[in-house]
C-alpha positions, 0 to 999 in steps of 0.5 A: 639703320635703314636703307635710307641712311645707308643710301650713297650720295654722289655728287650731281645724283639724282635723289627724290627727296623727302619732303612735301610743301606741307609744314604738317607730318605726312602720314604715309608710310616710309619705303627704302630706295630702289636699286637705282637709288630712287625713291618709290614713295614719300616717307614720312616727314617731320615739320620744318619747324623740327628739322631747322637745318640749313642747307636742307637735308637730301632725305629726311625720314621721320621716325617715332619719339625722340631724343633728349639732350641734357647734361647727362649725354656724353659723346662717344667716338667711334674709328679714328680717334684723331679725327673723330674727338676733333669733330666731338671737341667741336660740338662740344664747344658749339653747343656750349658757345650757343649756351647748351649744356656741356657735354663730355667726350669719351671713347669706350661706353658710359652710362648715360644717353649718347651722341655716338660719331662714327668715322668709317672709311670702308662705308661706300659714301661719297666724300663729305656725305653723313648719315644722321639717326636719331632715336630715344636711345640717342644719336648716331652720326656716321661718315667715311671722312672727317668732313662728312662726320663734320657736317653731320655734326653740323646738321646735329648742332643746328637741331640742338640749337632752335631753343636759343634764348628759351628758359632751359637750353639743358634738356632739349628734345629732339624729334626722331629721324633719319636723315642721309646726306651729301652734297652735289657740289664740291665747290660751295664758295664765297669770295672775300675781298681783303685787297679793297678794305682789309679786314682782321685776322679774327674777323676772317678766322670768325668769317671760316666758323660761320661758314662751316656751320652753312657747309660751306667749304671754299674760302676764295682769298682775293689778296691783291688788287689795285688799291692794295697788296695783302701778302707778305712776300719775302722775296719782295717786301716793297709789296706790302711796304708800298703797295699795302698802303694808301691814302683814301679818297676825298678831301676828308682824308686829304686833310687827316695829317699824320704828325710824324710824317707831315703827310695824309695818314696812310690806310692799309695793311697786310697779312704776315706770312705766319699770320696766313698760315693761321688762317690756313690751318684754322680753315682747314679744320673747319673743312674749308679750304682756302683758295688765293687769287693774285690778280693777274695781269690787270688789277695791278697798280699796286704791284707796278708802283711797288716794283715799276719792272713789271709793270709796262708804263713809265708813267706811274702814280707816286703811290697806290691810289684809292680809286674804285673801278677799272685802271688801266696798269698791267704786268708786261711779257717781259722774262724777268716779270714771270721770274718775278709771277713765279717768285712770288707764287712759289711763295703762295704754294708754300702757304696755301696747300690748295689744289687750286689757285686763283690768277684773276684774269679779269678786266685787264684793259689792253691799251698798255700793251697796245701803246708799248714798244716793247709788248709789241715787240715782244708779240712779235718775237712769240709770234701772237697776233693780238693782245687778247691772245697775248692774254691767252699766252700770259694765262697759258704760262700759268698754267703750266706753272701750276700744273707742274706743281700739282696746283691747277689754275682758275681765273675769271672768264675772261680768260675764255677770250684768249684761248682757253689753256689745257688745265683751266677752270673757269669762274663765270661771273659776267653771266653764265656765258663762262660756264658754256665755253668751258663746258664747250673746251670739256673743262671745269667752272665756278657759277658765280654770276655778277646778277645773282650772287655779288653780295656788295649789292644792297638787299633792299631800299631800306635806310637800314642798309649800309652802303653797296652797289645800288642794285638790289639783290634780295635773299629771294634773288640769291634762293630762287638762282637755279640755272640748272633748272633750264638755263644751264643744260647737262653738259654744263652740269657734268662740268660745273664744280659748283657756286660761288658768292661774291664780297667785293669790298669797295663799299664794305669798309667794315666789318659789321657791314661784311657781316650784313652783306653776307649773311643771310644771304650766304645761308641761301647760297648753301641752299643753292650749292648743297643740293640742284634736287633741294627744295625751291619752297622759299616759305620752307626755307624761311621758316628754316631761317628762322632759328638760324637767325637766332644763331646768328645773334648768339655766335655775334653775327650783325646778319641783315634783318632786310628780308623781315624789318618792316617798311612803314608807309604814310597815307593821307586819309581825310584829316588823319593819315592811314598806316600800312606796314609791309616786310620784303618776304611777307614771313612772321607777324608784323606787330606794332604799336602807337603809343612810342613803346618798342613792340613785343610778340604780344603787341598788336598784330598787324592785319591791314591799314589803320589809321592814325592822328598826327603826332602818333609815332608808329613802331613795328618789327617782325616775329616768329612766334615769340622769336624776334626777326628785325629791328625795329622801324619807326617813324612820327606820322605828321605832314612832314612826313609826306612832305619829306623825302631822303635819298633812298625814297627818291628816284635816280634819273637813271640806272646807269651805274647806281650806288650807295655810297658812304661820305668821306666824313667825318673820319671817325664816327657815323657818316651819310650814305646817298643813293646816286647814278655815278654817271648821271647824278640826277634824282626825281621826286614823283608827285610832290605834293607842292600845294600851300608849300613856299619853300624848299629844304635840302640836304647836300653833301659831295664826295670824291669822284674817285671812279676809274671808268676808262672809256666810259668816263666820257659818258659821265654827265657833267652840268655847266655851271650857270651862274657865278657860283655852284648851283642846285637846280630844283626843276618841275614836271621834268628835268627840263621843265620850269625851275622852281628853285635854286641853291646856292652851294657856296655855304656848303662848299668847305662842309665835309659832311650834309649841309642843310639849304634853304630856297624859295619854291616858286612854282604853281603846280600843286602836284608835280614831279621835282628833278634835282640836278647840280651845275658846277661844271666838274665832275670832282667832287660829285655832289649828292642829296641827302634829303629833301623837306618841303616847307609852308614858310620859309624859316 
C-alpha cells in the first residue's frame, strides 16, 4: 500500500488534495506526502464520474485497471471479528437492498475475487479515518475503529453503486484507486424536530440510515417544545399524557369532533422509553450518535400546563397550544422545579449514552421573571442583578449537573448573554456571533447558522415545493457556506466541533415533506462538515450528486428535485408565444417535448428559446445522460397563461416574516400552500397586462393566525374594514393607487379551503402594477391568495 493510504488525518490538518477542476484524468505522476504531510505534487486523478463519492474524499490516487464486483466476491474480515462482520453485514444488505449482487461473508480466504476489511487498532489514524484501495485483485479497506471501517465501507458502496437501474447490477467494474480519508469535524449534524409534528419510529430509524451513508454522525433530537412533549418520563407521566397533545390551529380542526370525547380530536404523540432506546441502539450501530435536547427554560408550554409547579405564571392555557413562534412560559428558579429538571434528566441519562446533552437555552423571553414576585425574590436571595444572568445562573446549574455525570451541556447562543458556564459548548444558530464568544471564553461550538443551514426554508420559488419558511435556501446556498474560509479566523477553528443543519417542523408536517427538506441538501452539509480543505467546485460536486440521486430513489427517499426541475417561462412573441426553460443549477440537459408525451434522454434537447402556437402543452425535465434528474414540468402556453398568476409567481409586498404556509383544509387530502408576509399580508403583480381585460378572477383562502410574535404582534398590519362587509381590494400602479376592483369575501367566508371570486376590473392602464390588500379589520384568520386570473369577459 502506498504512503498515500498509510497517510494520517487528523482533524482540522491540513492535506492537499488530489484533485483538479478537470473531470478528465491527469496524467502526472503520482508523489507520496512529505514528512510534514503535504503533498509535493498532484497525483493523478480519476474523473468525477468514477469516484461518485459524497462527501468527497481527502485524497484520491488513481491507479491502473480495475475491479470487478459480480456474484463470485466474498467479503472477507480481517482483526475483530465482532465489529468487522457488523460493517460486512452492512454492506452486504446495502448492496443488495440497492439491487446488487449478493455477496457472502467469511473469515479465512476463499476463492473467489474479494473485498478484504481490516480493523486494526495499532494503525496510527485518527478516529473515524479509512484508507481505501482498489485493484484488479480486489479491494482493501482498512481503519483503526469501526467506524472509519464503516465509512470506508460507505465510500465503497457509494462506488458500487452509480449502475442503479442499468440492465446488469451483477458485474460492476470499478476503477482502480487509493483513497485515504478522515474527517476534519467531529460534529456533522442534523437537527430533528420531533416536538412540532411527530414523526414515526421508522421513519426516524430510516432518517439515521440515510444519514450514515453521507457520513453524517450527530442526530440532534429536539424533543420538547411548546407545542408538545415527545418523551416518556416515568416520574412525570402528565408530560406526554397533557403535554403530548394538542388540537391543531384553524377552524378546520376546531370542527373535527372526536365522537367518544365530544371534543376536537387531539393531534400528538410521544415516544415510549423502550421505544427510544430502539432508536438509540439503532443509531449507534450506524455510528451516530443521538444528542437530546430538553428545552430550557423557555420553549416551555407544554411542561408548565403538564405540571403548572414549575412553571411561574398562574395564568395558563387549558391545553397545549398549537401556535407557532415565541410564547412567553418559562421554568422558575424555584428548588423543587431543578429537583423536577433534574428528575426528569436523570431519566434521559439513562436512555441517551451521549456525552453531550442538549438544554436549549433559546428565546426565553424574560418578561415572566420580570412581572413575578417570587423570581424576584428569589433573585434577591441568590444575590443576581438581572434576568439574563438569572438565565446565565439557570444555564450554570446545568452544567454542573451534567459535568457531575460525565455528560457535557450544549445549548443554543443564547446562552452567551448570561455569562458563559465552565463546560459549555455553544450552538451558533443566530449568525456566527456564538461561535466567537465561545471561542473568546476557550470554549467549544456547533456552526449552525439560521441563513445557511435551516433546512425548513424553502429551496426554490417552484410550485413543486412544499411549504416552509419563505426564504429561499437553495442547495448552492448550503455548498457554497465555508466560514472558515475567512469569516471565521483560527481561533474559532481550533475550537468549532463542527456543523449542524437544521429541520425545524412547524411547516413540515409530514414525512415526505421531512425527506424533501433534507435532502439533497443534507448531501452538501456532508461536503461542507467532512472536510474545510474539500473542494469548493460545485459543478464537481453535481456531477457526484448525480448517482446519489439515483440512490435516493432506490433507498425510497422523496429527495427534492429544485436544483434541476425545470422552470418553464412564457413570452409573447408576435402572435405566438416563445418558449424559455431554465433549471436553478443549469447541470444536465433539459429535454422537452410539445406534443403532450413525458420527455425521455432522447427527447428534444433544450438549447435556446423556441417558439410555439397556442394550445401546445410544453413538457420538460433534466437528465444526466440517460439518468433522470427531476420531475417533470408542464404547462398549456395560451393567453391564460400570461394572463394568470399563483401565489408563488406574485411579489409580497414585503419581506418582513414571508412563509409558505399550508391550508388547515380539508383534514384529509391534498390542501393549498400560499406565499405570504405574516406581517404584512399584501401582494403586487408587476405589469399586468390589463389591456382588452374586463374583469378579474381570484382564488382566496384564510388560515388561522396562529403566530406568538410577542412584541412584534403590534407590527402586524391589519386593514380596516370599509364596507359592511369583508373586502379584497385590487389596486393599480401601487397600494395606494386607484381601486380597480373589489371583492366581496362574504361567499367565502364559511369555505375551509380556495374560493374562486369574481369582479369587474375597472381600470384604463393597459399595463399597471396590481396590489392585492384585504380589509377585514382582524388579524384571525389571516386571508391570503391562491391565485389570480385575468379575464376579457366577465363569466
Amino acid at each position: 500500500m502506498s504512503a498515500i493510504t498509510n497517510q494520517i488525518f487528523k482533524p482540522g490538518r491540513t492535506i492537499v488534495m488530489a484533485l483538479v477542476a478537470s473531470l478528465a484524468a491527469c496524467s502526472q505522476s503520482p508523489t507520496a506526502p512529505d514528512d510534514a504531510g503535504n503533498m509535493a505534487a498532484t497525483p493523478t486523478v480519476l474523473p468525477t464520474s468514477e469516484v461518485a463519492i459524497i462527501p468527497r474524499p481527502i485524497v484520491i490516487e488513481a491507479g491502473e485497471g480495475g475491479f470487478v464486483l459480480g456474484p463470485d466476491t466474498y467479503i472477507l474480515t480481517v482483526g475483530d471479528q465482532a465489529a468487522t462482520r457488523r460493517v460486512a453485514d452492512e454492506l452486504v444488505s446495502r448492496l443488495e437492498l440497492a439491487g446488487g449482487p449478493a455477496l457472502a461473508v467469511a473469515h479465512d480466504a476463499q476463492a473467489g475475487s474479494l473485498v478484504r476489511l481490516e480493523l486494526d487498532p495499532e494503525r496510527d489514524f485518527a478516529s473515524e479515518s479509512y484508507a481505501l484501495r482498489v485493484t484488479t485483485d480486489g479491494v482493501d479497506i482498512v481503519a483503526a475503529d469501526e467506524a472509519g471501517l464503516f465509512y470506508g465501507m460507505i465510500s465503497f458502496w457509494q462506488m458500487a453503486t452509480p449502475w442503479l437501474g442499468a440492465a446488469d447490477a451483477n458485474a460492476v467494474r470499478i476503477p482502480a484507486m487509493e483513497i485515504s480519508d478522515g474527517p476534519a469535524f467531529a460534529w456533522r449534524g442534523v437537527l430533528l424536530d420531533s416536538a412540532r409534528h411527530m414523526q414515526s419510529v421508522d421513519y426516524i430509524k430510516d432518517f439515521i440510515d440515510w444519514m450514515a451513508i453521507h457520513k453524517l454522525n450527530t442526530l440532534h433530537w429536539h424533543l420538547t417544545d411548546d407545542q408538545g412533549w415527545r418523551i416518556e418520563i416515568n416520574a412525570y407521566p402528565r408530560l406526554t399524557e397533557i403535554g403530548a397533545w394538542r388540537v391543531p390551529a384553524g377552524a378546520a380542526p376546531a370542527a373535527d369532533i372526536d365522537p367518544p370525547t365530544g371534543e376536537p380530536r387531539l393531534y400528538g404523540g410521544y415516544y415510549t422509553q423502550d421505544e427510544v432506546r430502539e432508536i438509540v441502539a439503532h443509531a449507534r450501530a450506524r455510528h451516530v450518535t443521538i444528542v437530546p435536547e430538553i428545552d430550557m427554560p423557555g420553549h416551555a408550554l407544554a411542561a408548565v400546563i403538564a405540571y403548572p409547579e414549575v412553571g411561574v405564571s398562574d395564568d395558563l392555557p387549558d391545553q397545549v397550544l398549537a401556535d407557532w413562534g415565541v410564547y412567553p412560559y418559562l421554568f422558575n428558579v424555584d428548588e423543587p422545579t431543578f429537583t423536577f429538571i433534574e428528575t426528569v434528566l436523570d431519566e434521559v441519562l439513562d436512555l441517551f449514552p451521549s456525552t453531550y446533552i442538549h438544554v436549549g437555552g433559546d428565546e426565553a423571553p424574560k418578561v415572566q421573571w420580570l412581572e413575578s414576585e417570587a423570581v424576584q425574590a428569589r433573585m434577591a436571595e441568590l444575590g443576581i442583578a438581572d434576568v439574563d444572568a438569572l438565565q446565565g445562573y439557570f444555564t450554570h446549574r446545568l452544567d454542573e449537573y451534567l459535568t457531575a455525570r460525565g455528560r457535557r451541556l450544549v445549548g443554543w447562543d443564547e446562552i452567551v448573554e448570561g455569562g458563559l458556564s465552565a463546560n459549555a459548548t455553544v450552538m451558533s444558530w443566530r449568525g456566527l456571533e456564538g461561535a466567537e464568544a465561545a471561542a473568546a471564553a476557550g470554549l467549544d461550538a456547533v456552526v449552525a447558522p439560521g441563513s445557511n443551514l435551516y433546512l425548513d426554508y424553502r429551496q426554490s420559488t417552484l410550485d413543486s415545493e412544499p411549504p416552509g419558511r419563505g426564504r429561499v435556501i437553495a442547495l448552492a446556498d448550503v455548498f457554497n457556506f465555508r466560514p472558515f474560509d475567512g469569516e471565521l479566523d483560527a481561533d474559532v477553528r481550533a475550537h468549532a466541533l463542527g456543523f449542524q443543519a437544521n429541520l425545524w417542523s412547524e411547516h413540515i408536517r409530514t414525512e415526505a415533506r421531512m425527506s424533501h427538506m433534507a435532502f439533497p441538501r443534507l448531501a452538501a452539509l456532508a461536503e461542507l462538515s467532512w472536510s474545510d480543505t474539500a473542494s469548493t467546485d460545485f459543478d464537481d460536486f453535481l456531477a457526484r450528486l448525480s448517482p446519489m440521486m439515483t440512490r435516493y430513489e432506490g433507498l425510497g427517499i422523496a429527495a427534492a428535485d429544485s436544483a434541476f426541475r425545470p422552470a418553464i417561462h412564457v413570452a409573447q412573441a408576435g402572435d405566438g408565444y416563445a418558449v424559455s426553460l431554465s433549471s436553478q443549477t443549469g447541470f444536465g440537459d433539459i429535454r422537452y417535448t410539445t406534443d403532450g408525451s413525458d420527455p425521455t434522454a432522447t427527447a428534444a434537447l433544450y438549447a435556446d428559446a423556441f417558439s410555439v402556437v397556442a394550445g401546445i402543452e410544453v413538457r420538460a425535465a433534466t437528465f444526466d445522460g440517460a439518468r433522470v434528474l427531476s420531475g417533470i414540468a408542464h404547462g398549456v402556453v395560451g393567453p391564460e397563461t400570461l394572463r394568470y398568476r399563483n401565489d408563488n409567481q406574485l411579489r409580497t409586498c414585503g419581506d418582513a416574516l414571508v412563509l409558505y404556509l399550508e391550508d388547515d383544509a380539508p383534514l384529509d387530502g391534498p390542501r393549498d400552500y400560499f406565499q405570504v408576509d405574516i406581517m404584512d399580508p399584501c401582494w403586487i403583480w408587476p405589469d399586468a397586462p390589463l389591456a382588452g381585460m374586463s374583469a378579474i378572477r381570484v382564488g382566496v383562502g384564510q388560515v388561522p393566525y396562529n403566530f406568538q410574535l410577542m412584541a412584534d404582534i403590534d407590527n402586524v398590519v391589519v386593514r380596516p374594514r370599509l364596507a359592511e362587509h369583508d373586502e379584497l381590494l385590487i389596486h393599480t400602479q401601487d397600494c395606494d393607487g386607484p381601486v380597480a376592483a373589489r371583492l366581496d369575501l362574504g361567499p367565502a367566508s364559511e369555505d375551509h379551503g380556495v374560493t374562486r371570486l369574481t369582479a369587474d376590473l375597472d381600470t384604463d392602464e393597459a399595463v399597471s402594477d396590481l396590489c392585492f390588500v384585504f380589509h377585514t379589520g382582524e388579524m384571525d384568520p389571516m386571508w391570503t391568495l391562491a391565485d389570480v386570473q385575468l379575464l376579457e369577459t366577465r363569466p
